[in-house]
ROMAR-189329 format. One line per 3 residues: for each residue x, y, z of C-alpha. Coordinates in steps of 0.25 Angstrom, whole numbers, plus 2048, in hexadecimal, padded with zeros to 3 digits. Layout:
X/Y/Z | ...
This chain:
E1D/2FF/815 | E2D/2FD/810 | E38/2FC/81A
E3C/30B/817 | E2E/310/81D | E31/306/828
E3E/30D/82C | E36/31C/82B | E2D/318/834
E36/313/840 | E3D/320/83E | E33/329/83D
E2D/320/84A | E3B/321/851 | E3E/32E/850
E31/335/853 | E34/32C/860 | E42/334/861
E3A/341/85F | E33/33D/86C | E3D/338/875
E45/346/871 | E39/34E/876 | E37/346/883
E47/348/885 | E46/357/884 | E38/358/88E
E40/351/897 | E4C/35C/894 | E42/368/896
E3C/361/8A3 | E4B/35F/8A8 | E4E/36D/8A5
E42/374/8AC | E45/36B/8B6 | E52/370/8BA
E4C/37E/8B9 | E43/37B/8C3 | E4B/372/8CC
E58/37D/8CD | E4D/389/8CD | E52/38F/8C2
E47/39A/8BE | E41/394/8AF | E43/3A3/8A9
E53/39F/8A8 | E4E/399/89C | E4D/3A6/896
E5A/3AA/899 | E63/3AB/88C | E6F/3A4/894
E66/399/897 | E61/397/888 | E71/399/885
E76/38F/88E | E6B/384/889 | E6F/385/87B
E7E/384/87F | E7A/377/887 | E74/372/87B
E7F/374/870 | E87/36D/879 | E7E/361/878
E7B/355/882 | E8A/356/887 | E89/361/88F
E8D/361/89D | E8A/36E/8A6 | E95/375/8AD
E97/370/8BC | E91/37A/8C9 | E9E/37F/8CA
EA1/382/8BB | E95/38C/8BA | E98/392/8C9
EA5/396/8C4 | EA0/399/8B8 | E96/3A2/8BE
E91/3AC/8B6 | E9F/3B0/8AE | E9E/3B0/89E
């Protein structure tokens, strides 16, 4: 085996190991999420709800960065589009 087949194969290794830490990262997300449904008794259906599924991808086109308005920012906000 030459040094280039060398190199393939700790990549390949590496990033399969990549592929399961990524995996483990979003179970922890999903548990953290039902999680919070379950802790604030928010009724699961919400999931459902189009503004819910809206929200969620807004969150995420932001990216890791985001932070949440404050209590006081939504409770102004209230329900006022």
């Amino acid at each position: 085996m030459d040094n280039n087949e060398n190199n393939f194969k700790k990549k390949e290794i590496s990033s399969q190991e990549t592929i399961n830490q990524l995996f483990k990262k979003n179970q922890q997300k999903k548990v953290l999420a039902k999680f919070f449904f379950y802790e604030n008794d928010i009724p699961f259906n919400v999931t459902w709800n189009k503004e819910f599924k809206n929200m969620l991808d807004s969150i995420s086109n932001y990216g890791s960065w985001f932070k949440s308005s404050s209590y006081r920012e939504i409770k102004v906000f209230g329900g006022r589009c």
